[in-house]
C-alpha positions as CSV (number, residue, x, y, z in Angstrom):
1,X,0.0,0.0,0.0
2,X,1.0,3.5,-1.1
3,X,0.7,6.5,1.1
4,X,1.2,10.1,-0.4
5,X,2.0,12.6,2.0
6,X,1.8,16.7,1.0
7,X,4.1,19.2,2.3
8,X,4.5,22.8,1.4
9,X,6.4,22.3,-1.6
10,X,3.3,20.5,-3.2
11,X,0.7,23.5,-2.6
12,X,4.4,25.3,-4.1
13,X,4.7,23.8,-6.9
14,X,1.1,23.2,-8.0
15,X,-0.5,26.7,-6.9
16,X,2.5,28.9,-6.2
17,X,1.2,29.2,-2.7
18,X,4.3,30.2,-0.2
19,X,6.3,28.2,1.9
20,X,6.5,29.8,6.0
21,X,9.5,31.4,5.1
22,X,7.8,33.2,1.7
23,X,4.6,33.6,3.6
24,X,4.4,37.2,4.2
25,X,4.5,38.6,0.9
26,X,1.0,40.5,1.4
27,X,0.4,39.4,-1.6
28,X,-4.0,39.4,-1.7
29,X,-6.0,41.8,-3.1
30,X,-8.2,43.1,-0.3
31,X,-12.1,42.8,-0.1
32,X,-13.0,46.5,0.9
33,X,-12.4,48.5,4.0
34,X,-12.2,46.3,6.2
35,X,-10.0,44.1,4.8
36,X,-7.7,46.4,3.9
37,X,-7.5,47.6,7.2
38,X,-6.4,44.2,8.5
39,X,-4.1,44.1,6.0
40,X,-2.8,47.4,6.8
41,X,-2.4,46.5,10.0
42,X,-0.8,43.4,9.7
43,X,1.8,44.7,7.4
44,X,2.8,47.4,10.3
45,X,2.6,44.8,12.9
46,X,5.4,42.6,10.9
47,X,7.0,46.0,10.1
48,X,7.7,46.2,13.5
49,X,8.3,42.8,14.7
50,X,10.8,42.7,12.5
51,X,12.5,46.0,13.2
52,X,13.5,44.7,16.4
53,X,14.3,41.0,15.1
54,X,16.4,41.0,12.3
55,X,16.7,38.0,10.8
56,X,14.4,36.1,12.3
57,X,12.4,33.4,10.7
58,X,8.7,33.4,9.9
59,X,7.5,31.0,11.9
60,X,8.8,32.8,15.1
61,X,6.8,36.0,14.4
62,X,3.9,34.3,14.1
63,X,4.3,32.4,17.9
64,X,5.2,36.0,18.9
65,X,1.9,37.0,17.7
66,X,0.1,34.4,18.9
67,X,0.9,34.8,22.1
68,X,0.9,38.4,22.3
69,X,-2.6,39.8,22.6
70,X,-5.7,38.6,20.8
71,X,-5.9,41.4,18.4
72,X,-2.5,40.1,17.3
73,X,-3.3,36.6,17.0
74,X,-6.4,37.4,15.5
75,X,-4.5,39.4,12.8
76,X,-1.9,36.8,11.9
77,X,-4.5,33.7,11.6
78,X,-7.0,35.8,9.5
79,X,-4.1,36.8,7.2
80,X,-2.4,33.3,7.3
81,X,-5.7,31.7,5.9
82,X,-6.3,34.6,3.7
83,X,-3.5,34.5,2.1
84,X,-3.1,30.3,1.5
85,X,-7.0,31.0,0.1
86,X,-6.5,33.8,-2.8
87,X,-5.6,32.2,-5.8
88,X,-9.3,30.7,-5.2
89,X,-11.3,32.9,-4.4
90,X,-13.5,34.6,-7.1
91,X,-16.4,37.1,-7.6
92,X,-19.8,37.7,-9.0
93,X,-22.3,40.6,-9.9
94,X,-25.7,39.8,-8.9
95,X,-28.6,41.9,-7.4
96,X,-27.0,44.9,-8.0
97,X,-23.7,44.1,-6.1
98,X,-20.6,42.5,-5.9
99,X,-20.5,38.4,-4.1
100,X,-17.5,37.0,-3.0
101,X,-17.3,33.5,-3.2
102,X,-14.4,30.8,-2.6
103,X,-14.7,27.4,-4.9
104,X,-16.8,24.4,-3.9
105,X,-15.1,21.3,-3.6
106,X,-17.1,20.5,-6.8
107,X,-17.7,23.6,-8.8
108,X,-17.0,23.1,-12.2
109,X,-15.0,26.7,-12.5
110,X,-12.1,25.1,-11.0
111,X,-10.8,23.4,-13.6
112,X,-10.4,26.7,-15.1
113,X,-7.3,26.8,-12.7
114,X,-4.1,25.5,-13.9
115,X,-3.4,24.9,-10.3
116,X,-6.2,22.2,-9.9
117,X,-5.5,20.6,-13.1
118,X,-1.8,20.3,-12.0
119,X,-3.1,18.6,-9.0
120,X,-5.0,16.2,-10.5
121,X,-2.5,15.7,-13.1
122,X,-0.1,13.9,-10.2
123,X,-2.9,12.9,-8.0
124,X,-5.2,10.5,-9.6
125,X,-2.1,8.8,-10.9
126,X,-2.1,7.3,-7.7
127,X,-6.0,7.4,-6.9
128,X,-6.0,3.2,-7.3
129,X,-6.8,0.2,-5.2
130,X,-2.9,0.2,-3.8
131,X,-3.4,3.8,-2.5
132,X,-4.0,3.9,1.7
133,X,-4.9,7.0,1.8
134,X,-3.3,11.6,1.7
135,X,-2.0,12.9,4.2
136,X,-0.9,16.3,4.4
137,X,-0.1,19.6,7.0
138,X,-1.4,21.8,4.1
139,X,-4.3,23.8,4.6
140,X,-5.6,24.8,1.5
141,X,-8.3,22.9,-0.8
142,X,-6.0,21.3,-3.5
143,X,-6.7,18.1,-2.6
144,X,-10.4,18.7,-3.1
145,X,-10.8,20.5,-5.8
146,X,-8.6,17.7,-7.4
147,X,-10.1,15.0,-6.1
148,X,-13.4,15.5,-6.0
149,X,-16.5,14.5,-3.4
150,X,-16.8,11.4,-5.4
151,X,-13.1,10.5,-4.7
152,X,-12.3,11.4,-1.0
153,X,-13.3,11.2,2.6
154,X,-12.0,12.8,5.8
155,X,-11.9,9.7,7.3
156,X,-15.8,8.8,7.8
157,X,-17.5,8.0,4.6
158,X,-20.4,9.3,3.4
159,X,-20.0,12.4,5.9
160,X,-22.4,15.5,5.0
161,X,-20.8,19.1,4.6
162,X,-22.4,22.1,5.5
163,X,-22.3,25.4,3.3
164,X,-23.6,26.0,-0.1
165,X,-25.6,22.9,-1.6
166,X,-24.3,21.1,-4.9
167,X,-23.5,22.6,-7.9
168,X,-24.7,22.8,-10.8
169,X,-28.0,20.7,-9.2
170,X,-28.7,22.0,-5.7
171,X,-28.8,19.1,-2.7
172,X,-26.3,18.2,-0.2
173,X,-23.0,17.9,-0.4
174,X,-21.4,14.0,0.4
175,X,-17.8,12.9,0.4
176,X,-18.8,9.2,-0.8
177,X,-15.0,8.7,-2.1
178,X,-13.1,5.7,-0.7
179,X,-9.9,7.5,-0.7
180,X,-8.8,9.1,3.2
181,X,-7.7,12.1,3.3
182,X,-6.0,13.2,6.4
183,X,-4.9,16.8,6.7
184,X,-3.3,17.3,9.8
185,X,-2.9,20.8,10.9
186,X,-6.2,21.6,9.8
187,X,-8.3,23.3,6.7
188,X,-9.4,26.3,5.3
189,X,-13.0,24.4,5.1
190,X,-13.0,23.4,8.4
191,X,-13.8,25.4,12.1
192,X,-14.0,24.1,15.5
193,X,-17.9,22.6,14.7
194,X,-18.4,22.3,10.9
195,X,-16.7,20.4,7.7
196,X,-17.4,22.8,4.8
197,X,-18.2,22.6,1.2
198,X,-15.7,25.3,0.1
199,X,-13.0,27.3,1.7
200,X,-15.1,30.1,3.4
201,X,-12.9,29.9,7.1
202,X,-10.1,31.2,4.5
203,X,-12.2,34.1,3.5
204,X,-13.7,35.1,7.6
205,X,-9.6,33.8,9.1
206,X,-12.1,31.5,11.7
207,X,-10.4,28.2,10.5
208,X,-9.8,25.4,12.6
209,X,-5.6,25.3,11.7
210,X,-2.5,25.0,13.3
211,X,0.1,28.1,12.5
212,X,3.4,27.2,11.3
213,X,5.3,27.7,14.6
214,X,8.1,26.3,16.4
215,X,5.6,25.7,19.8
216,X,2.9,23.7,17.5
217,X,0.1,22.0,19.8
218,X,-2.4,19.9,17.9
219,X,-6.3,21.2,20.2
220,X,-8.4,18.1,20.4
221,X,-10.5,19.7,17.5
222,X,-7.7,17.9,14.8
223,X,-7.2,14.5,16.9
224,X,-9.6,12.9,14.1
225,X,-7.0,13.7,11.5
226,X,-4.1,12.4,13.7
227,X,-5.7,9.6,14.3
228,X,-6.5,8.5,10.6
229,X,-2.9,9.9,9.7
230,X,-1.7,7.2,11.6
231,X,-3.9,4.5,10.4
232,X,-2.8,5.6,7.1
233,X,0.9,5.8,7.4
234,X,0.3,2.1,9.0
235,X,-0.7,0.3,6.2
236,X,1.8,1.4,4.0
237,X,4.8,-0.1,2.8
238,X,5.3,2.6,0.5
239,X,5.2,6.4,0.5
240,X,5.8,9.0,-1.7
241,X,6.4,12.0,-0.1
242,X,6.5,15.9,-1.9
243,X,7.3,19.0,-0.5
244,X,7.9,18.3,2.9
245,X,11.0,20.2,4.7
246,X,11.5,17.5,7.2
247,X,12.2,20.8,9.5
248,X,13.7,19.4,12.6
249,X,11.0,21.4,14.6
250,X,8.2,20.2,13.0
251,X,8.4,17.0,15.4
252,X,4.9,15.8,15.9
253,X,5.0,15.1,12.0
254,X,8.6,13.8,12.1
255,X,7.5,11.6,15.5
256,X,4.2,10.4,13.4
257,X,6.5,9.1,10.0
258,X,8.7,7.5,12.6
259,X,6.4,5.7,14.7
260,X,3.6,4.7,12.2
261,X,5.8,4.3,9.1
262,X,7.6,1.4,10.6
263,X,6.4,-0.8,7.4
264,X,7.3,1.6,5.3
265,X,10.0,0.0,2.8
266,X,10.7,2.4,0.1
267,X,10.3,6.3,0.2
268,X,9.9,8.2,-3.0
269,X,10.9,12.1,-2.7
270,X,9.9,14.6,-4.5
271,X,11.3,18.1,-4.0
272,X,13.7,20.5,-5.9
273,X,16.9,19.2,-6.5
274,X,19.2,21.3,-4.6
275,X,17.4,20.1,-1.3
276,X,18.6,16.2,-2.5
277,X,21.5,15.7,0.2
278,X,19.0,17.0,2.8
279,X,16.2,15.2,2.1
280,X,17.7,11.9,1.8
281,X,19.5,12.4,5.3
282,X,16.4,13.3,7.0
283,X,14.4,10.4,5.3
284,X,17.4,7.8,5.9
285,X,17.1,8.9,9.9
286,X,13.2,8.6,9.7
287,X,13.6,5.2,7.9
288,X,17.2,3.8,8.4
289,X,15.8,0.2,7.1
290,X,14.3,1.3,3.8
291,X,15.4,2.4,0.2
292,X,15.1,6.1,-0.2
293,X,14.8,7.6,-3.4
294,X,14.6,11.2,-5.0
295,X,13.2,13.1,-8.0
296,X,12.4,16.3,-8.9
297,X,8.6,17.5,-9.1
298,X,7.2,16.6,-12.7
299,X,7.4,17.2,-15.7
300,X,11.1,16.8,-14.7
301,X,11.2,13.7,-12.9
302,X,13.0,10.7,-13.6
303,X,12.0,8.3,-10.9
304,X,10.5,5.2,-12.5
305,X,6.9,6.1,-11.0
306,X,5.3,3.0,-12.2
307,X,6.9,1.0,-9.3
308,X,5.1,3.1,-7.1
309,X,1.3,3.1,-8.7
310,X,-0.2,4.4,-11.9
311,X,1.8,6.7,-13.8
312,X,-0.8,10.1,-14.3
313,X,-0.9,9.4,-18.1
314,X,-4.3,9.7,-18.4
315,X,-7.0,12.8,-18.3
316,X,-7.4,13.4,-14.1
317,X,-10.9,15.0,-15.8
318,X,-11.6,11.4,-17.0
319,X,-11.3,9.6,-14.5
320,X,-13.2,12.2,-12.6
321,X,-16.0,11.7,-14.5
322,X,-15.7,7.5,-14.4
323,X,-15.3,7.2,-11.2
């Protein structure tokens, strides 16, 4: 069994969506006043931070933040989602006015991004019988909007989203997939009470995540995803893994490939080349007992991918549409 685990570099490479270290770019276009006043304000507020930390990373303002006062914390996690939700995120003129909408798992308009359609390219290559299941500590909707409701689960089959009801044909929305999906610091779609049907939490900053900090604590609101993580990364005796840093303080995911990946006998990487050495290092620690190998993300690969599943030859809109 095959499990395909999501870092970063995926979102990176698919979307163009930052890494930690890229995240605070400001790069959204704000939604009126408002917005722009939180963006305003968290511009100045990492203006500042970083006037009296040079050369600090990322992931340190934002446990600064965090733990500085709730107007800060509610600043940083509004942006963070904001920003990981832009590139989907689009608009409409009806009744007079201006909507804001972000993509349904299942709108058709997605595959108007080449984003998506990257996705799917690489993901339904693997979308077969051998697959155990995604993982991934990305919180933005790739997956999804790749996959499809037909495709995936979050661990509980057949589990009803709340939000906006199917499109084109209203009704509810059901993830009757077979495929889990685990995502382990949280979604964009997700809060502390509700699975969504598109990204709103990215749009309001109210999602149920955990911030890319050196301090991460997972709240008992994401112990479902841990938990079918792990039953994931058990079965597997394979595992492809792309975009992951293998950061040495990331170590409740490092701790999790450790301990449930003892089956695991072969790792395929997939990164940019430079980080090769790295990589295979950190993966050789993780998994001293298994064969490690590395490519670079497609079209450039040159792993032989069909020992690890089903190359993505075919349409990922096909198979969509068969499955």
């Amino acid at each position: 069994m095959i499990t395909v685990f999501l870092g970063a570099g995926f979102s990176k490479w698919a979307a163009g969506l930052p890494l930690a270290s890229e995240l605070f770019d400001f790069d959204i276009v704000p939604w009126g006043p408002r917005e722009s006043r939180r963006l305003n304000d968290t511009k100045e507020l990492k203006r500042l931070w970083d006037s009296s930390h040079p050369n600090e990373l990322a992931e340190q303002f934002i446990a600064d933040a965090l733990h500085s006062n709730k107007r800060a914390a509610s600043l940083v996690q509004w942006y963070i989602v904001r920003r990981l939700s832009e590139p989907f995120i689009w608009k409409e003129w009806r009744a007079g006015i201006w909507h804001r909408h972000s993509l349904m798992i299942d709108e058709n308009r997605r595959f108007s991004l080449p984003a998506v359609e990257k996705a799917q390219e690489f993901l339904v290559g693997y979308c077969s019988p051998v697959l155990a299941g995604i993982v991934t500590t990305n919180y933005d909707m790739l997956v999804e909007y790749a996959l499809g409701t037909r495709i995936f689960n979050y661990g509980l089959p057949n589990e009803e989203l709340r939000g906006r009801g199917a499109y084109p044909i209203s009704g509810p929305v059901v993830l009757s997939g077979n495929i889990p999906l685990s995502k382990l610091h949280g979604s964009v779609s997700w809060d502390v009470r509700w699975k969504y049907t598109e990204g709103r939490r990215g749009i309001t900053g109210n999602a149920l995540i955990v911030p890319p900090t050196h301090d991460k604590e997972l709240p008992e609101s994401l112990m479902h995803a841990q938990r079918l993580g792990e039953n994931i990364l058990r079965k597997s005796t394979r595992m492809v893994v792309f975009g992951f840093a293998f950061n040495p303080y990331d170590q409740d995911i490092l701790t999790l490939l450790r301990t449930c990946g003892a089956n695991v006998e072969a790792v395929l990487l997939v990164n940019t080349p430079s980080s090769a050495d790295s990589q295979i290092r950190a993966a050789h620690n993780l998994w001293p007992r298994s064969e490690i190998s590395f490519t670079a993300p497609p079209p450039d690969w040159t792993a032989d991918v069909d020992a690890w599943g089903p190359h993505p030859r075919r349409s990922a809109r096909k198979v969509m549409f068969q499955s």
